[in-house]
Predicted model as a PDB file, atoms N, CA, C, CB and O in Angstrom, pLDDT in the B-factor column:
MODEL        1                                                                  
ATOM      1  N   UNK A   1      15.339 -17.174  57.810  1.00 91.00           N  
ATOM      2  CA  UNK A   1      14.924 -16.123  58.685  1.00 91.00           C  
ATOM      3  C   UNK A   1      14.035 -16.749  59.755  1.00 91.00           C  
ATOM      4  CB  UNK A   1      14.193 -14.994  57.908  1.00 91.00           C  
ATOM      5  O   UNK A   1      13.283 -17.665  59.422  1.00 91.00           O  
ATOM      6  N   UNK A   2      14.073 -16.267  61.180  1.00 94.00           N  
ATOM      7  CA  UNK A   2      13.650 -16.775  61.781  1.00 94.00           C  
ATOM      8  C   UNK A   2      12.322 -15.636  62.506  1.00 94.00           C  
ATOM      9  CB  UNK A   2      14.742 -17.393  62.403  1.00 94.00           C  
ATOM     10  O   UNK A   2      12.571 -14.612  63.143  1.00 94.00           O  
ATOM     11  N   UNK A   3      11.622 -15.906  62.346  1.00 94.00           N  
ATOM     12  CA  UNK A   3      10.011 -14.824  62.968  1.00 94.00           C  
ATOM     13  C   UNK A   3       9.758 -15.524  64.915  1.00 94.00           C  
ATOM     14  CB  UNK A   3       7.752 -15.568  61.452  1.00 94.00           C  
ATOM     15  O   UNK A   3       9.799 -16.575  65.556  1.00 94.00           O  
ATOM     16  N   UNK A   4       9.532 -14.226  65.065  1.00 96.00           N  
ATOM     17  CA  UNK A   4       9.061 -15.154  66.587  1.00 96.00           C  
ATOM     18  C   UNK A   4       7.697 -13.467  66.782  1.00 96.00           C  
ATOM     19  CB  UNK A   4      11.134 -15.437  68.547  1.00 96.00           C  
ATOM     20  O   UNK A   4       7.670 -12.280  66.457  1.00 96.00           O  
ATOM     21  N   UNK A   5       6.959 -14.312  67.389  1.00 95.00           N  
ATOM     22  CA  UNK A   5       5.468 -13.320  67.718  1.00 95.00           C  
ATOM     23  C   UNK A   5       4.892 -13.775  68.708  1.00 95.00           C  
ATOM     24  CB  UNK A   5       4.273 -13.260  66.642  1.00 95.00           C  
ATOM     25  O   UNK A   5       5.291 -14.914  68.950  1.00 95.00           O  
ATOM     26  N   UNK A   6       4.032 -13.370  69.493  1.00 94.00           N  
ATOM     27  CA  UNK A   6       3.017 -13.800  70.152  1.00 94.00           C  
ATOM     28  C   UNK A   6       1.535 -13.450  69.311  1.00 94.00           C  
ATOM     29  CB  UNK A   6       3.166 -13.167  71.560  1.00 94.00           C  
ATOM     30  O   UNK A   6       1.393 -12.583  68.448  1.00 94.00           O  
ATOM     31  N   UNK A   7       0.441 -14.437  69.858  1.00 93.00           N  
ATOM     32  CA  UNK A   7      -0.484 -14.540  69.058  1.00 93.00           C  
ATOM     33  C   UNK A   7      -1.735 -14.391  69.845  1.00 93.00           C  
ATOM     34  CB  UNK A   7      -0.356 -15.686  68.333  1.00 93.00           C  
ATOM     35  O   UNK A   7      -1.633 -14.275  71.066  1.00 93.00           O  
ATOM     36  N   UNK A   8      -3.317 -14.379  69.081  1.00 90.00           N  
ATOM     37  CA  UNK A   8      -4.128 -14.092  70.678  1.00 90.00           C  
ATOM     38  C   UNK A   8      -4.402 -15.646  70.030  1.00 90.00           C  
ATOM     39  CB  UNK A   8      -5.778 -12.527  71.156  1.00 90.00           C  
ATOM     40  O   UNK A   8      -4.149 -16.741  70.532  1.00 90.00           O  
ATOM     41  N   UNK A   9      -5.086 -15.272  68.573  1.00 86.00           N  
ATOM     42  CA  UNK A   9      -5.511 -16.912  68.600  1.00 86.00           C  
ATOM     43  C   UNK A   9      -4.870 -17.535  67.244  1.00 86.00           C  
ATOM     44  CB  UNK A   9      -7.405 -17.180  68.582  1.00 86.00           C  
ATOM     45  O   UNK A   9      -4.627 -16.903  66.215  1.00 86.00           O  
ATOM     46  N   UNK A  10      -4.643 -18.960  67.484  1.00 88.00           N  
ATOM     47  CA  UNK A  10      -4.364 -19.535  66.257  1.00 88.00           C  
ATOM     48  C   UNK A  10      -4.317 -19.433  64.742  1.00 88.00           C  
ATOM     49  CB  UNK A  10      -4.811 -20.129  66.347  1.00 88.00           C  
ATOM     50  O   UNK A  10      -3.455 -19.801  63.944  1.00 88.00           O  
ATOM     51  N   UNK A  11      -5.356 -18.896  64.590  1.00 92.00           N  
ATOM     52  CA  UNK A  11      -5.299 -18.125  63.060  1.00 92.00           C  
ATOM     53  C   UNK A  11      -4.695 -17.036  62.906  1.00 92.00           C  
ATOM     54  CB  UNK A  11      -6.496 -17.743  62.510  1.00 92.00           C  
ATOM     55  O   UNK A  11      -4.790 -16.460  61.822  1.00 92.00           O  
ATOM     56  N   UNK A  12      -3.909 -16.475  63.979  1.00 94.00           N  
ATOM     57  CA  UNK A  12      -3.941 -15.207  63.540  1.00 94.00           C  
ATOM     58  C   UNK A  12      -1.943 -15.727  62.309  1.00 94.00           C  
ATOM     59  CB  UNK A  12      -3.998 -13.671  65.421  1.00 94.00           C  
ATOM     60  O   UNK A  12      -1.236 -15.000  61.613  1.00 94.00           O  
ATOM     61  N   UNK A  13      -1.870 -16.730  62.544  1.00 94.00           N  
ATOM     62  CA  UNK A  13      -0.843 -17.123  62.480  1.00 94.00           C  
ATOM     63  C   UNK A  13      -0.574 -17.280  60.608  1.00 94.00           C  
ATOM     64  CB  UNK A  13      -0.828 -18.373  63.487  1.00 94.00           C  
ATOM     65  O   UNK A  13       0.313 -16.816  59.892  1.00 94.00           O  
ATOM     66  N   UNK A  14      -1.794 -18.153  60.289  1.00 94.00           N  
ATOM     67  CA  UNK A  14      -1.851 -17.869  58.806  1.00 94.00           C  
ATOM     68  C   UNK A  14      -2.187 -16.577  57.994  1.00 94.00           C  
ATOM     69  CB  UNK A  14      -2.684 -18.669  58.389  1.00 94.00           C  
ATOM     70  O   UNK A  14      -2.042 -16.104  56.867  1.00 94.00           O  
ATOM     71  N   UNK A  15      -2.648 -16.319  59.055  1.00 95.00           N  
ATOM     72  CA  UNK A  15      -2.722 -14.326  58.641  1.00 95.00           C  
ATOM     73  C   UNK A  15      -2.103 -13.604  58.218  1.00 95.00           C  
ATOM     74  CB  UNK A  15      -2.781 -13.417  59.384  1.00 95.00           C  
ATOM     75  O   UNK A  15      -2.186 -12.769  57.317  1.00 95.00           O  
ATOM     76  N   UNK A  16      -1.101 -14.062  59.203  1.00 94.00           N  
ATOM     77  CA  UNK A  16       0.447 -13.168  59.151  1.00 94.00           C  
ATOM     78  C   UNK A  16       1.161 -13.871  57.945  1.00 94.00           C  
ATOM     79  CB  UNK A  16       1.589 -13.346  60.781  1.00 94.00           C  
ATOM     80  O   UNK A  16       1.939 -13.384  57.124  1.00 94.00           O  
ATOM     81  N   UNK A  17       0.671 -15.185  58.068  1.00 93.00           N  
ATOM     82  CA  UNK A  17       1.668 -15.811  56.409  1.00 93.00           C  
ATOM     83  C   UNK A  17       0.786 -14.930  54.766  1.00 93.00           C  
ATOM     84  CB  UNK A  17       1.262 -18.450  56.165  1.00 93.00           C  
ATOM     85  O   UNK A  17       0.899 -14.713  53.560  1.00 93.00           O  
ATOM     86  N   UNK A  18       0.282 -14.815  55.492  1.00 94.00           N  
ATOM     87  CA  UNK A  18      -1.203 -14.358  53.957  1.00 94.00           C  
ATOM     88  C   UNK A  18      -0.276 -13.202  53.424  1.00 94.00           C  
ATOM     89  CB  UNK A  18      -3.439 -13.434  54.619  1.00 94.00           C  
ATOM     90  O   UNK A  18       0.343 -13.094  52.366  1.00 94.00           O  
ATOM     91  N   UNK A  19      -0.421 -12.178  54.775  1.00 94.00           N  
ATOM     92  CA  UNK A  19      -0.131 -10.778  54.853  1.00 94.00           C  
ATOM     93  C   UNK A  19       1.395 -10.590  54.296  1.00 94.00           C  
ATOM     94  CB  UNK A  19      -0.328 -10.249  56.412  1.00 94.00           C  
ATOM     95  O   UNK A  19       1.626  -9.630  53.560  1.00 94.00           O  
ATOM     96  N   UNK A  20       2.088 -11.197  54.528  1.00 91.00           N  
ATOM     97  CA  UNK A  20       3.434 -11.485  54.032  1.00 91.00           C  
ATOM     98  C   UNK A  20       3.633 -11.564  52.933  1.00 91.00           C  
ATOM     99  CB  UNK A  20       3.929 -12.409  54.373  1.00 91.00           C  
ATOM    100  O   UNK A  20       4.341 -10.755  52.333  1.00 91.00           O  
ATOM    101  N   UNK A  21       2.837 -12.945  52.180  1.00 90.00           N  
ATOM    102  CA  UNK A  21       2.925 -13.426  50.955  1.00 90.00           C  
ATOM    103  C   UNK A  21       2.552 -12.338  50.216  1.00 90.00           C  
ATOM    104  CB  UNK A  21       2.192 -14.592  50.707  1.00 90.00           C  
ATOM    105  O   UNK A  21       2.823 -12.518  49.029  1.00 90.00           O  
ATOM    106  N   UNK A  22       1.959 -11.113  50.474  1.00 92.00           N  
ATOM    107  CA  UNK A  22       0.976 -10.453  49.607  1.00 92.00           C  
ATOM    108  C   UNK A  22       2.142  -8.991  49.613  1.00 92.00           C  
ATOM    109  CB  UNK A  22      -0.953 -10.283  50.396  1.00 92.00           C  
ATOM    110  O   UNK A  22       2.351  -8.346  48.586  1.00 92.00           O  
ATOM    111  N   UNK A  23       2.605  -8.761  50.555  1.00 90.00           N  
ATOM    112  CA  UNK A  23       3.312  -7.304  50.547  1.00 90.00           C  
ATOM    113  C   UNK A  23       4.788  -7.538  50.828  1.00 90.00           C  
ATOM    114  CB  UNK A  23       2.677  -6.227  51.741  1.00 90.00           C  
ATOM    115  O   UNK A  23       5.302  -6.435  51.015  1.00 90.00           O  
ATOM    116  N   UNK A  24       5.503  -8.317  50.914  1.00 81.00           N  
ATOM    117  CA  UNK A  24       6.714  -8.489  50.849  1.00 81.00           C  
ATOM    118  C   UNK A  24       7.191  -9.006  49.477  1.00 81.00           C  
ATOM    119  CB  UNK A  24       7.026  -9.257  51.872  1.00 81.00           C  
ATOM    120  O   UNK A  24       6.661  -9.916  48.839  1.00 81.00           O  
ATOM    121  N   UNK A  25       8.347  -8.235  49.097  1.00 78.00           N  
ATOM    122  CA  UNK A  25       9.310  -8.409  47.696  1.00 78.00           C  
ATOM    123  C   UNK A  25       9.402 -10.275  48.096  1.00 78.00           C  
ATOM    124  CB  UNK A  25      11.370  -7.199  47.722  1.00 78.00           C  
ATOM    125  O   UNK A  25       8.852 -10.926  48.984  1.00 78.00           O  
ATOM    126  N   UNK A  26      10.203 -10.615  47.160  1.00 80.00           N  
ATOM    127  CA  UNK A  26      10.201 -11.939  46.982  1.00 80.00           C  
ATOM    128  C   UNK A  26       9.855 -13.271  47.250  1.00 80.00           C  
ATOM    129  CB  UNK A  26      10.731 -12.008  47.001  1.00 80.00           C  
ATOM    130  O   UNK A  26       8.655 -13.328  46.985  1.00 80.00           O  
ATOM    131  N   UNK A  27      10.196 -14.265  47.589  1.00 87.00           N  
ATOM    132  CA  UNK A  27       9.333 -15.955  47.641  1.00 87.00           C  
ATOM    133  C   UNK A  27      10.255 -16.470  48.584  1.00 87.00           C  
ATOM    134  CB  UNK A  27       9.258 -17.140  45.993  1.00 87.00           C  
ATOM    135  O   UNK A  27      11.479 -16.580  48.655  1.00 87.00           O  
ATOM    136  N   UNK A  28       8.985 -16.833  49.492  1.00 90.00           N  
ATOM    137  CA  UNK A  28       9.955 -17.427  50.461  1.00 90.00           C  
ATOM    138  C   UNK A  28       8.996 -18.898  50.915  1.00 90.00           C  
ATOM    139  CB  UNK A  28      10.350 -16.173  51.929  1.00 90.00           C  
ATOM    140  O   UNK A  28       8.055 -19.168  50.168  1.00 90.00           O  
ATOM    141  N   UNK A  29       9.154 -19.460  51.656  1.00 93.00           N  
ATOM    142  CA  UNK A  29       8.763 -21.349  51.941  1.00 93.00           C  
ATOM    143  C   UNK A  29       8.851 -21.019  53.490  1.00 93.00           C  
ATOM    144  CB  UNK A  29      10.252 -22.967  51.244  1.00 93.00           C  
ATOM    145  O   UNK A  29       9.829 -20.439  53.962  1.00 93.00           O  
ATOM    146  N   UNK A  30       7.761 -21.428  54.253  1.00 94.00           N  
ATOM    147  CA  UNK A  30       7.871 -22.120  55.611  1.00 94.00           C  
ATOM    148  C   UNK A  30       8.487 -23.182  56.317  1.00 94.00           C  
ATOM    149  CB  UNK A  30       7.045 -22.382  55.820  1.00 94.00           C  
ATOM    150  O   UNK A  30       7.805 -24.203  56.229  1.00 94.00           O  
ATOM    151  N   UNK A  31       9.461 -23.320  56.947  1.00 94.00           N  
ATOM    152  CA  UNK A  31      10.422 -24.426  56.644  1.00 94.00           C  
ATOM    153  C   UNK A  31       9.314 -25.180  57.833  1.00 94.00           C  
ATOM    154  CB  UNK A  31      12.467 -24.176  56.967  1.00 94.00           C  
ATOM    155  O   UNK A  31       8.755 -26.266  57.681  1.00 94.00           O  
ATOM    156  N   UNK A  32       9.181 -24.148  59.170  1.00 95.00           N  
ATOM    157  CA  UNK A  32       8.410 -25.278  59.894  1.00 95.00           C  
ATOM    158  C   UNK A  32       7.933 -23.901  61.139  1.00 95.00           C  
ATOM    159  CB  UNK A  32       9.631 -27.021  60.564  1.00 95.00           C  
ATOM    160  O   UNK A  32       8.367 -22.769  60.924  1.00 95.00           O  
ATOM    161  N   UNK A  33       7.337 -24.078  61.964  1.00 95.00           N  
ATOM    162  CA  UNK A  33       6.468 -23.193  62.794  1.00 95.00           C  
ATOM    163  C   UNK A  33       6.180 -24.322  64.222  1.00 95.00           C  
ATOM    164  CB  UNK A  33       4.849 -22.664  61.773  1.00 95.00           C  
ATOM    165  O   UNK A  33       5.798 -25.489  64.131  1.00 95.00           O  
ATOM    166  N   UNK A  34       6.416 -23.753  65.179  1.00 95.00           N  
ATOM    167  CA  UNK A  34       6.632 -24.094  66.484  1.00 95.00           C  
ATOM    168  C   UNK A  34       5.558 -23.091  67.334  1.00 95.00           C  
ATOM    169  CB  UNK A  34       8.267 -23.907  66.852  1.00 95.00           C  
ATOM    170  O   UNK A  34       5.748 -21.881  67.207  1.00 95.00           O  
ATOM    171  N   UNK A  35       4.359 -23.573  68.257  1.00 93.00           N  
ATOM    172  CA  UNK A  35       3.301 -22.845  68.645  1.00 93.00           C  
ATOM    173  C   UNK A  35       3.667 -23.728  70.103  1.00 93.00           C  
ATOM    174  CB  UNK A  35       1.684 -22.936  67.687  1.00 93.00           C  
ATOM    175  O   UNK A  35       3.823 -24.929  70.323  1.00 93.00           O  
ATOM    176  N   UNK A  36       3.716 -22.546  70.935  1.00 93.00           N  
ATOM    177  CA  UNK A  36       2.844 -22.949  72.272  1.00 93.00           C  
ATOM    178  C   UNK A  36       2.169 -21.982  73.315  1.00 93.00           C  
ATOM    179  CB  UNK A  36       3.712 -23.704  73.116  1.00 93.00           C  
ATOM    180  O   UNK A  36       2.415 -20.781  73.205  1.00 93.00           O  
ATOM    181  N   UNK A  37       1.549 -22.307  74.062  1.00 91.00           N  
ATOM    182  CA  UNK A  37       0.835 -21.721  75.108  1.00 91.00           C  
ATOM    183  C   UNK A  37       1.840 -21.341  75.866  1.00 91.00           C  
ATOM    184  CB  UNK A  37      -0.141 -22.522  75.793  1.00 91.00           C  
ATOM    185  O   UNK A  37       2.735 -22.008  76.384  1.00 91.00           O  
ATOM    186  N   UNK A  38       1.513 -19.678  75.900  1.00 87.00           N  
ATOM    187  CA  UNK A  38       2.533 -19.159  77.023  1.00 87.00           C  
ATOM    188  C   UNK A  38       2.333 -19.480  78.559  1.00 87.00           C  
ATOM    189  CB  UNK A  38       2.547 -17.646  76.960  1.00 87.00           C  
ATOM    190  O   UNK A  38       3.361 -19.312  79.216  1.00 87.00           O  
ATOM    191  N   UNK A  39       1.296 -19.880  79.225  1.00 80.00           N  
ATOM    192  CA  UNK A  39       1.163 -20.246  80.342  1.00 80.00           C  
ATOM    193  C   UNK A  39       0.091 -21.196  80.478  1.00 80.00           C  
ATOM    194  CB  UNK A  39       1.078 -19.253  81.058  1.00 80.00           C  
ATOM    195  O   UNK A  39      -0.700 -21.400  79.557  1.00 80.00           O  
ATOM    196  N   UNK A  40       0.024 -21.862  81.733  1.00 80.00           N  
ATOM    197  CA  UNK A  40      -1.030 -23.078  81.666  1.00 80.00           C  
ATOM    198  C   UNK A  40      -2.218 -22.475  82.255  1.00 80.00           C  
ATOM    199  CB  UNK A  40      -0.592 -24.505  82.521  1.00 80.00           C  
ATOM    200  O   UNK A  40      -2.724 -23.361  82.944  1.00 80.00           O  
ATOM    201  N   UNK A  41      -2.897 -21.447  82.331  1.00 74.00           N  
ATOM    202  CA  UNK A  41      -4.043 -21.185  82.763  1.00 74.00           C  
ATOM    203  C   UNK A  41      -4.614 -21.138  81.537  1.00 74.00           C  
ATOM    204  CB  UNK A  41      -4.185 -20.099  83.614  1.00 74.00           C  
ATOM    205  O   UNK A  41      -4.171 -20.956  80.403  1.00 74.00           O  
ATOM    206  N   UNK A  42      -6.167 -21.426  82.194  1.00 74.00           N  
ATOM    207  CA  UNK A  42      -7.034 -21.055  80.941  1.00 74.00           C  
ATOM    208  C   UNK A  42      -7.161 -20.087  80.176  1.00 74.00           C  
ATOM    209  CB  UNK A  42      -8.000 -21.075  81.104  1.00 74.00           C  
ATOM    210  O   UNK A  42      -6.615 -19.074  80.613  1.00 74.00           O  
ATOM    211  N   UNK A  43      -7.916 -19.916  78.706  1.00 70.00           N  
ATOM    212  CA  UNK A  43      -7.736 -18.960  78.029  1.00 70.00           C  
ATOM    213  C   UNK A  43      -8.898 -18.266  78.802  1.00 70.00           C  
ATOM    214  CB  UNK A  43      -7.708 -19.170  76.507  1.00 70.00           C  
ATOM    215  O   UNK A  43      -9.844 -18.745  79.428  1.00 70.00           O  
ATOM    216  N   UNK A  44      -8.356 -16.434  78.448  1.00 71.00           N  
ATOM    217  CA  UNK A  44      -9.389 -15.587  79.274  1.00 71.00           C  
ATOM    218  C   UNK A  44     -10.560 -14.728  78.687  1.00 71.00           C  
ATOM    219  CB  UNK A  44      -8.641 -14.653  79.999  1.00 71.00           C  
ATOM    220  O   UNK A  44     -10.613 -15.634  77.855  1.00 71.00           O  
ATOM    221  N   UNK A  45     -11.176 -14.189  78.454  1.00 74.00           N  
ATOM    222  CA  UNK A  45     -11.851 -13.598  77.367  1.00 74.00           C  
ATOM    223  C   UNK A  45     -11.076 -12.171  77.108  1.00 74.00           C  
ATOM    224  CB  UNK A  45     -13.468 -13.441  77.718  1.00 74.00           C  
ATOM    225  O   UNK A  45     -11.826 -11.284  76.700  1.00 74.00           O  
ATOM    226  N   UNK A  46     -10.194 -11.937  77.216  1.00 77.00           N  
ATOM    227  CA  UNK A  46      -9.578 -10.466  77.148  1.00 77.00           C  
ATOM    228  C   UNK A  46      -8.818 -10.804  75.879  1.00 77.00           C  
ATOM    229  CB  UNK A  46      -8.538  -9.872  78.569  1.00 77.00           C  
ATOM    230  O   UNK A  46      -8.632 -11.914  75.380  1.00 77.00           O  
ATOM    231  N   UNK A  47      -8.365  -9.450  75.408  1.00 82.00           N  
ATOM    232  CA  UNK A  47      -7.169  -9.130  74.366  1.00 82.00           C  
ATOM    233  C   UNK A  47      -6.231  -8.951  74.743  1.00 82.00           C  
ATOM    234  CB  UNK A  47      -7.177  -8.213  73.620  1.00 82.00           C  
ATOM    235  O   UNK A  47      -5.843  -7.828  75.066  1.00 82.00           O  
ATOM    236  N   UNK A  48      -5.272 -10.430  74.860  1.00 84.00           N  
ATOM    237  CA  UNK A  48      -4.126 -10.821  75.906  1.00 84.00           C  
ATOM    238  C   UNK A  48      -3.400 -11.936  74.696  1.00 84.00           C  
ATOM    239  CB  UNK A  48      -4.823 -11.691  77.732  1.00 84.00           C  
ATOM    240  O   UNK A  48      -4.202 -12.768  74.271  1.00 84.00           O  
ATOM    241  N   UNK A  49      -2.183 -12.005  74.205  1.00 89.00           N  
ATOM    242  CA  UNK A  49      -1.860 -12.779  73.779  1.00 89.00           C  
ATOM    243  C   UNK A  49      -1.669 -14.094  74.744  1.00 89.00           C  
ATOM    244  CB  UNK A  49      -1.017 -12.280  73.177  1.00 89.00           C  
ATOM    245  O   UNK A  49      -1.289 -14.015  75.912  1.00 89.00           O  
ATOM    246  N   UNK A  50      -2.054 -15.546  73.937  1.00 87.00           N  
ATOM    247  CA  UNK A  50      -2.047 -16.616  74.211  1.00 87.00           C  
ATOM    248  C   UNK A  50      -1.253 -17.739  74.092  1.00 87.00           C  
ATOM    249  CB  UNK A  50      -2.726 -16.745  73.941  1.00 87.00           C  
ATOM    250  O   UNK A  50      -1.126 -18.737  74.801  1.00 87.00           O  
ATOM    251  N   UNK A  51      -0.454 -17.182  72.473  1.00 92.00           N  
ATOM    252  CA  UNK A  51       0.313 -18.402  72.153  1.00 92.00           C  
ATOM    253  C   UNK A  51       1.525 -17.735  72.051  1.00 92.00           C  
ATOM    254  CB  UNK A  51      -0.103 -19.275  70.867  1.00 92.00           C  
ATOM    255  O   UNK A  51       1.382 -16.520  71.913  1.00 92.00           O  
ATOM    256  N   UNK A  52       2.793 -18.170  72.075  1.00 95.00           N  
ATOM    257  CA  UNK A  52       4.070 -17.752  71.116  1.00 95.00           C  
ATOM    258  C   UNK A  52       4.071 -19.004  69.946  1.00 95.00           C  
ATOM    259  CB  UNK A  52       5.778 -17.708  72.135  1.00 95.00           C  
ATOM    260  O   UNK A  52       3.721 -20.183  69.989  1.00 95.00           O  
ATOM    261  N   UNK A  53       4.778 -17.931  68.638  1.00 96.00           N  
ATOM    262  CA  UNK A  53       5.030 -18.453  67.844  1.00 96.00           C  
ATOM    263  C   UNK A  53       6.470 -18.416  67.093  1.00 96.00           C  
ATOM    264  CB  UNK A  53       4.150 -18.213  67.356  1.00 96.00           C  
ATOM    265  O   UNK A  53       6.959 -17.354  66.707  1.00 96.00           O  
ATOM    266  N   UNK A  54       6.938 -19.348  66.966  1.00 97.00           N  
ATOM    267  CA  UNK A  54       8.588 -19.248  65.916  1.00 97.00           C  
ATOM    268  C   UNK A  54       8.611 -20.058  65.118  1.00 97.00           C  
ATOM    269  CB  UNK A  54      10.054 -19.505  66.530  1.00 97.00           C  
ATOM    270  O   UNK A  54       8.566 -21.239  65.461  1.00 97.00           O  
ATOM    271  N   UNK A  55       8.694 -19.673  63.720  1.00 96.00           N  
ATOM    272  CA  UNK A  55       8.706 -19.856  62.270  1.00 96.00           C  
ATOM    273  C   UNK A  55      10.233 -19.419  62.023  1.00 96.00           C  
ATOM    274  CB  UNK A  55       7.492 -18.907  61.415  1.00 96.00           C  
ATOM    275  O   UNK A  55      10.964 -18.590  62.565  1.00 96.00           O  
ATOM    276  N   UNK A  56      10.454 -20.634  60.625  1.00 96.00           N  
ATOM    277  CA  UNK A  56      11.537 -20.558  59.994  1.00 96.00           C  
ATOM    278  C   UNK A  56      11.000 -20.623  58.660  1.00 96.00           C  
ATOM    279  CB  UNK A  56      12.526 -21.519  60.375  1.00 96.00           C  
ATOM    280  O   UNK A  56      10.206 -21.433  58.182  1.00 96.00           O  
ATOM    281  N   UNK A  57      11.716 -19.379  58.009  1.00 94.00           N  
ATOM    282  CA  UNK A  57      10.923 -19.030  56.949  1.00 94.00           C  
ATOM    283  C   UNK A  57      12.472 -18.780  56.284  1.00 94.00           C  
ATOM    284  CB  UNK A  57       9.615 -17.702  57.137  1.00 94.00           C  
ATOM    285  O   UNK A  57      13.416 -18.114  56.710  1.00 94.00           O  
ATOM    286  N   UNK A  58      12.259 -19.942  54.550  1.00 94.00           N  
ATOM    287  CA  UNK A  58      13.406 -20.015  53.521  1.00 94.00           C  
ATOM    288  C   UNK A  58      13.372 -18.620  52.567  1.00 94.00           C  
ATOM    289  CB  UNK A  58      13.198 -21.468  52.521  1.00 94.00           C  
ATOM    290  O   UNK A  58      12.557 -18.769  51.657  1.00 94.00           O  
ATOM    291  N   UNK A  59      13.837 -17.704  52.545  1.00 88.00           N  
ATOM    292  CA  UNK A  59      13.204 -16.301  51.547  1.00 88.00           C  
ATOM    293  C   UNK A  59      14.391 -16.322  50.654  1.00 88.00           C  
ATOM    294  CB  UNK A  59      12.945 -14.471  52.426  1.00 88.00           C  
ATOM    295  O   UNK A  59      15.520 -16.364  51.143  1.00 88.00           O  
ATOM    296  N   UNK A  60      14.190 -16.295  49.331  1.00 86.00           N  
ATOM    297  CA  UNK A  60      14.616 -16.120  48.037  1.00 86.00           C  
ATOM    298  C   UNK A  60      14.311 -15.106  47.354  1.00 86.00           C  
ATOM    299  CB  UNK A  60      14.329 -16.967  47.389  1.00 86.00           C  
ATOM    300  O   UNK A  60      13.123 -15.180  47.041  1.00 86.00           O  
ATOM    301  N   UNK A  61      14.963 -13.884  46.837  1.00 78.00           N  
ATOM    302  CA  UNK A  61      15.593 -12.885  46.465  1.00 78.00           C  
ATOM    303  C   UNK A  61      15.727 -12.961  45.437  1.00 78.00           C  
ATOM    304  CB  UNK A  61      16.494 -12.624  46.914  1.00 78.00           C  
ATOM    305  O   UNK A  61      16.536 -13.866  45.232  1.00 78.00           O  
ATOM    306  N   UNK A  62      15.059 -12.067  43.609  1.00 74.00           N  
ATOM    307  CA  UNK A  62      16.015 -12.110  42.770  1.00 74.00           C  
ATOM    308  C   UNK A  62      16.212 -10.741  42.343  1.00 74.00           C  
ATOM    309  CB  UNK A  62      15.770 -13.017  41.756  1.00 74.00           C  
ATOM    310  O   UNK A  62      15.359  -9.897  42.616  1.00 74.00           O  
ATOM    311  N   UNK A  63      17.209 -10.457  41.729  1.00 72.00           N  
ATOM    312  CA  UNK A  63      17.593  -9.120  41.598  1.00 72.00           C  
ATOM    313  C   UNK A  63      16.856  -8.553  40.428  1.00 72.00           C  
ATOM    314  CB  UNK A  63      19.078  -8.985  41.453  1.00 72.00           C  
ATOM    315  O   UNK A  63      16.762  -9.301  39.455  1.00 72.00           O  
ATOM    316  N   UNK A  64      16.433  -7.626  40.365  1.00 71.00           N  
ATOM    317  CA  UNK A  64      15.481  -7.028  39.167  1.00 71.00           C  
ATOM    318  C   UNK A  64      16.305  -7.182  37.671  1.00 71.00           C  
ATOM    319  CB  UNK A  64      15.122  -5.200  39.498  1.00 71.00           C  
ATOM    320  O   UNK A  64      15.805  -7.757  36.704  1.00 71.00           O  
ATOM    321  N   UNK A  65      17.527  -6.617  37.671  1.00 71.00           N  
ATOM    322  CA  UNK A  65      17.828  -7.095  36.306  1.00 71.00           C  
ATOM    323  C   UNK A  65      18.939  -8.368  35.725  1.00 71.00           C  
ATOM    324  CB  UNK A  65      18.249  -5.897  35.759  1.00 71.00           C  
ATOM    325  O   UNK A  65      19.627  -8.438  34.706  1.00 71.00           O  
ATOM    326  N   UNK A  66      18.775  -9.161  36.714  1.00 59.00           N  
ATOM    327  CA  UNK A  66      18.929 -10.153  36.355  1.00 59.00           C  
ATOM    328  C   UNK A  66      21.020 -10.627  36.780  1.00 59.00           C  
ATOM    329  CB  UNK A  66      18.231  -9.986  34.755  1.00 59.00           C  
ATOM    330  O   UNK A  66      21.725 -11.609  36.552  1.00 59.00           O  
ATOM    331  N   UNK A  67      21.220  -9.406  37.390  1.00 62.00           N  
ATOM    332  CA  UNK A  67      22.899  -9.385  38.050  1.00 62.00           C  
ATOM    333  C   UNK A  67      22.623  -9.952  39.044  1.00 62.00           C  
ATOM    334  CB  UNK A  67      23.770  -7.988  38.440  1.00 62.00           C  
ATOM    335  O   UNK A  67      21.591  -9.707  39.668  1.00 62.00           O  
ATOM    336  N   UNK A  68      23.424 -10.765  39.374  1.00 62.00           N  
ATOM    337  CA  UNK A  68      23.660 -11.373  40.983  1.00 62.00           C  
ATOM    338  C   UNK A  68      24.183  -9.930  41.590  1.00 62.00           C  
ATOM    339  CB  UNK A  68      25.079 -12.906  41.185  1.00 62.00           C  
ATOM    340  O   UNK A  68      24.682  -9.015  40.935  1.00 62.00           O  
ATOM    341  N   UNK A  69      23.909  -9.967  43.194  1.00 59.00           N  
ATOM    342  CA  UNK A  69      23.995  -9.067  44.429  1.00 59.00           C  
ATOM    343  C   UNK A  69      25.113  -9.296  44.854  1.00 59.00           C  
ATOM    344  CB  UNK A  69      23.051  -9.216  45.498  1.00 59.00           C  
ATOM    345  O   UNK A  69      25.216 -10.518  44.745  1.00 59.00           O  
ATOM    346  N   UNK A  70      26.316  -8.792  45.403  1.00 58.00           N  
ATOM    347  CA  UNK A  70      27.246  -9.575  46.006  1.00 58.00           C  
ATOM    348  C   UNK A  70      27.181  -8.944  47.279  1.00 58.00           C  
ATOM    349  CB  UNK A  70      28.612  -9.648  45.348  1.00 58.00           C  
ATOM    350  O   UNK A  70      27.893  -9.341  48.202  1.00 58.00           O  
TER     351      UNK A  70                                                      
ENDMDL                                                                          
END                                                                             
């Protein structure tokens, strides 16, 4: 699965992995996460996103009683 967001600041990034890990059904792995600055000006003091972010995230599924899904 692939996530794409914008961010204001850097942490907000493990946040969103926290928040995930904690309320989403099954187990999934970060395969890898790609951050950059959406533009080259300085950062501003406002509530303006700053970064984009795209994550590839491995998610594994098991079925409650134990049948494969087809």
């Amino acid at each position: 699965m692939t996530v794409k967001m914008a961010l204001l600041v850097e942490t907000d990034l493990p946040r969103f992995i926290d928040a995930l890990r904690t309320r989403a059904p099954g187990i999934f792995r970060v395969s890898e996460c790609r951050l950059a600055r959406i533009t080259d000006a300085p950062p501003q003091p406002v509530n303006r996103p700053e970064l984009d972010a795209e994550c590839e995230l491995l998610w594994f599924t098991v079925a409650a009683d134990g049948k494969e899904e087809k």
